[in-house]
N, C-alpha and C positions, 0 to 999 in steps of 0.2 A: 071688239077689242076692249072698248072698254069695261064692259061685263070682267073679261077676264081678267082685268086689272084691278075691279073691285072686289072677284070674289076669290083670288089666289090669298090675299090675307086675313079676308073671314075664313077662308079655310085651314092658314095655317095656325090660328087660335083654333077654330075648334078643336083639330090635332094635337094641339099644346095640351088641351085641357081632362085628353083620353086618359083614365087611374091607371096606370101602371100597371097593376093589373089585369088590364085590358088588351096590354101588348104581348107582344110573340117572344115567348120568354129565348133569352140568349146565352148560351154558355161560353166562358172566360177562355179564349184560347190557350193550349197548353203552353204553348212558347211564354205567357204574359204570365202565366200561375205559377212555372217554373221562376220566374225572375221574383216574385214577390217570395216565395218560398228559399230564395237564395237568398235575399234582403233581411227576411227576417231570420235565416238562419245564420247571417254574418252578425246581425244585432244579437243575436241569444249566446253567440260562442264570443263573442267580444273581437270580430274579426274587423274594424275599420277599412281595411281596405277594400274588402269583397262588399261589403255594405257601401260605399262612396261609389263602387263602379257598376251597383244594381240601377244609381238616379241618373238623370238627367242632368246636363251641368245650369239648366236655366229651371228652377221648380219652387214651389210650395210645399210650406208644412205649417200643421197647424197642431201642438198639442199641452198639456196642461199645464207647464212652468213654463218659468219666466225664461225667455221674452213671450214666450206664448208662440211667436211665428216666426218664420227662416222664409228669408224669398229670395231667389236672384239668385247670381252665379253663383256654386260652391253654396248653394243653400244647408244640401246635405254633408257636408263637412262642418258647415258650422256647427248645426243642430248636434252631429255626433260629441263635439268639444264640448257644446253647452250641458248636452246631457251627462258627458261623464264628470263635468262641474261641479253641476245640480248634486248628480250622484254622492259626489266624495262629501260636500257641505254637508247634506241630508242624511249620510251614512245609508247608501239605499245601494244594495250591491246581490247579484245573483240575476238579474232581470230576465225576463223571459216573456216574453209574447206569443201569444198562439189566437194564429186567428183562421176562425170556420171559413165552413162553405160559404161564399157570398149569396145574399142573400138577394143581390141587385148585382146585375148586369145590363151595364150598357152600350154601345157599340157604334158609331158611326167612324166608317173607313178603318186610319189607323189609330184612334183614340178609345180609348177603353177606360170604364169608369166601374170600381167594382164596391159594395159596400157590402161588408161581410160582421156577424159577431164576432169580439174580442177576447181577449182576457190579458192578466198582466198579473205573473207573481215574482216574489221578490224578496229579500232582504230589507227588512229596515232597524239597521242600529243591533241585528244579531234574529231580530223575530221576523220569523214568517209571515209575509202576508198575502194576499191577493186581491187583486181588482177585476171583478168579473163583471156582467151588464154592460158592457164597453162594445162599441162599435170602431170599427176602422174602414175608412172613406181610402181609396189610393185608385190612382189615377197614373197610366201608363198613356204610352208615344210607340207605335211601329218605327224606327227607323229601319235603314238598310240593313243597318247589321245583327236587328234585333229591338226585344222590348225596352224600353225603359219608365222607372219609375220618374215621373215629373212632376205626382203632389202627394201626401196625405193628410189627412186629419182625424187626431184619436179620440173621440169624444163619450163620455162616462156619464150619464144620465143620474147618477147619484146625489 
C-alpha cells in the first residue's frame, strides 16, 4: 500500500510532464465549435444579445484594453459595454474576428479548452487595419442544455 501511495504521484508528474505532442490528438466537438462560431458571429455583426447568451454567467476574459480582464457574474456583458467604450473613444469601428482551426485541443469530461490562430480587422479613425499573429485561448462548460463559453483570452505576440 504504501508503494502505491508513493508511486501514484511520481507518476502523475511524469504524466504532467508528457510534450503535447505526445498525446492523442483530440477534436473539438461540434456542439462546442458551433457555440464559439455563434459568439463570434454575434461579436462581428454587432449582435449583443446572441453574444451575452453564447457565455457562461460565471467566466473569464482576458484581452488587450483597459481593464484588461472581466471575471465573475455578467463578466461577458461587461467586457461587451467596455469594448464598445474603448471603441467609440479609439474611433475603432467595423471589428471582425476570425479565428482558425484550433490548433490545441483539450478535453477532460465536460471542459473543453481550445486554442486556435487569430486575426482581427477593423476600422480605426476611417483606415483599414488588421491584426494578425493573434491567438485565441476559449474555454467551454458542457452543461445540460448545451456548451457554453466560460473564458477567453486574446493574445498578440507583436
Amino acid at each position: 500500500m504504501r508503494n502505491i501511495l508513493v508511486s501514484l504521484p511520481l507518476a502523475a508528474l511524469v504524466l504532467a510532464q508528457v510534450p503535447a505532442s505526445a498525446r492523442t490528438p483530440v477534436s473539438a466537438p461540434t456542439g462546442a465549435m458551433a457555440v464559439v462560431q455563434q459568439w463570434l458571429g454575434a461579436f462581428n455583426t454587432g449582435d449583443k444579445s446572441v453574444f451575452v447568451a453564447t457565455c457562461a454567467d460565471q467566466m473569464s476574459i482576458i484581452d488587450e484594453f483597459p481593464p484588461y480582464a472581466w471575471q465573475g457574474a455578467r463578466a461577458c456583458r461587461k467586457y461587451w459595454n467596455d469594448f464598445a467604450a474603448h471603441s467609440k473613444k479609439e474611433g475603432l469601428s467595423d471589428a471582425v474576428v476570425t479565428f482558425g482551426k484550433p490548433s490545441q485541443v483539450e478535453r477532460a469530461a465536460d471542459n473543453l479548452y481550445l486554442v486556435g490562430p487569430a486575426s482581427l480587422t477593423f476600422s480605426l479613425k476611417g483606415k483599414p487595419m488588421e491584426e494578425s499573429g493573434s491567438f485565441l485561448t476559449v474555454t467551454l462548460h458542457k452543461y445540460g442544455h448545451g456548451w457554453k463559453i466560460t473564458g477567453w483570452a486574446w493574445t498578440n505576440p507583436k
